[in-house]
C-alpha positions in Angstrom: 26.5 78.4 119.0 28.9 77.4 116.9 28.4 79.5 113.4 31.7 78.3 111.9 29.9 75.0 110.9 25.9 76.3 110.0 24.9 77.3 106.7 23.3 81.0 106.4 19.2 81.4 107.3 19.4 84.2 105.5 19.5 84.2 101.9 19.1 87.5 99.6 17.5 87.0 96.3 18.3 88.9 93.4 17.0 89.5 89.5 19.5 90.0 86.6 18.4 91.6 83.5 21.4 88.8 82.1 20.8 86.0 84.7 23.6 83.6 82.8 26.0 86.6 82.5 25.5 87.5 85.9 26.5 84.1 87.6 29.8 83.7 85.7 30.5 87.1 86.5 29.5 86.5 90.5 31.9 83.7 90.7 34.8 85.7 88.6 34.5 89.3 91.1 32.9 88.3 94.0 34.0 84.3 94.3 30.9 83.0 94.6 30.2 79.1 93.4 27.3 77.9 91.4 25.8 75.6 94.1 22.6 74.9 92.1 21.4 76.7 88.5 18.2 75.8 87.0 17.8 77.2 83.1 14.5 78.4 82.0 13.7 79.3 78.1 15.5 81.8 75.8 18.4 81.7 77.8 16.9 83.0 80.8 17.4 81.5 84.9 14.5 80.3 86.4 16.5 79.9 89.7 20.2 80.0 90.4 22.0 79.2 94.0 25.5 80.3 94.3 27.4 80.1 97.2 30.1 82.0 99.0 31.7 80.2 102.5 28.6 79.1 104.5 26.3 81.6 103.1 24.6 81.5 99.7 22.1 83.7 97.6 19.5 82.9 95.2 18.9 84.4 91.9 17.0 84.7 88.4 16.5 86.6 85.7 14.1 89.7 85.8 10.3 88.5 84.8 6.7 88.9 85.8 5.1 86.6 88.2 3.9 87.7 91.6 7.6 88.2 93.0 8.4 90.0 90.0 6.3 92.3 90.1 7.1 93.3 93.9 10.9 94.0 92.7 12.3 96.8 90.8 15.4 96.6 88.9 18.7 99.2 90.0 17.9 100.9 86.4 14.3 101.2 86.9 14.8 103.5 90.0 17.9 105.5 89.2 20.2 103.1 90.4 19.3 103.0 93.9 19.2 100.4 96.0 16.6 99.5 99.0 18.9 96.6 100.1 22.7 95.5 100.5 24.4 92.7 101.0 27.7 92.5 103.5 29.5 90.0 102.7 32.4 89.3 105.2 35.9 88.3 103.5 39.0 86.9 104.8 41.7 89.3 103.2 39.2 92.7 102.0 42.1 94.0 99.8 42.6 91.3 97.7 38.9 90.9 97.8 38.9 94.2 96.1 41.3 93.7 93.8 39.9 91.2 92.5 36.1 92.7 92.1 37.5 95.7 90.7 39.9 94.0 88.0 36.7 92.3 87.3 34.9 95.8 86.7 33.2 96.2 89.5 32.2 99.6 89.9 33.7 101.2 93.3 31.2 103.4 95.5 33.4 103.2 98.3 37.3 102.4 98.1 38.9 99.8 100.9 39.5 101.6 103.9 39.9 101.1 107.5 36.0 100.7 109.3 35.2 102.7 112.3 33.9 99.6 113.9 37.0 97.1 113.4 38.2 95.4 110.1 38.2 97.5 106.6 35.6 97.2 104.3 34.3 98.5 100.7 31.1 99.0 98.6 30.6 98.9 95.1 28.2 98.1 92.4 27.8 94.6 90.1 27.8 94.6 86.1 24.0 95.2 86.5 24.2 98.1 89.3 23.1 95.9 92.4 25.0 97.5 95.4 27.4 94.9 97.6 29.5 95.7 100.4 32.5 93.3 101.4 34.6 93.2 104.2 36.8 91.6 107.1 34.3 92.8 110.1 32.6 89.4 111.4 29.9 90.4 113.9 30.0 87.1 114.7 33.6 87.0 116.2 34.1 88.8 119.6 35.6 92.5 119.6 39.8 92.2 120.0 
């Protein structure tokens, strides 16, 4: 199967306390790209897709409804998370550079992984946990 040209079936969803603020700051740190961003009132995100290679995420801001009421927010459970994404990165130093001159908050510095490639973990403006990294399951072991 060739994965190089399939878009993810996988796609995390997310709730921002600052939806709009959020996506900017995504695509600044992380280098995702707004594939699709539908504003609700007050300012607020009804739904937002943002992209990163072939895999995307969805995301909105934090509100009642059914689903929002089955999610909590980092804050609302001391900052833990139940979840993580792993996203997998070309080069994960720059990578990091980049999130953490963007204020990304570092849980775990860049370092060589056990399992091949190097990889880091840290935490978004609104204390979501992410994990980047140049390990591809996908690609055979060298």
């Amino acid at each position: 199967m060739d994965t190089q040209s399939k878009h993810a079936r996988i796609i995390p969803a997310m709730r921002y306390r600052n939806a709009p603020a959020a996506i900017e700051w995504l695509c600044k740190a992380f280098g995702f790209e707004k594939h699709l961003v539908v504003p609700g009132q007050d300012g607020r995100i009804d739904h937002a897709q943002l992209t990163f290679d072939n895999g995307m995420i969805m995301l909105s801001s934090v509100g009642g409804g059914t689903f929002g009421r089955l999610m909590k927010h980092p804050d609302e459970i001391g900052g833990a998370e139940t979840q993580c994404a792993y996203v997998v990165v070309p080069d994960c130093d720059a990578h990091y550079a980049r999130a953490k001159a963007a204020g990304a908050t570092m849980l775990r510095d860049v370092q060589d992984e056990d399992y091949g490639g190097r990889g880091y973990t840290c935490r978004d403006l609104e204390g979501h946990i992410w994990s980047f990294g140049s390990y591809d399951p996908w690609q055979p072991s060298r």
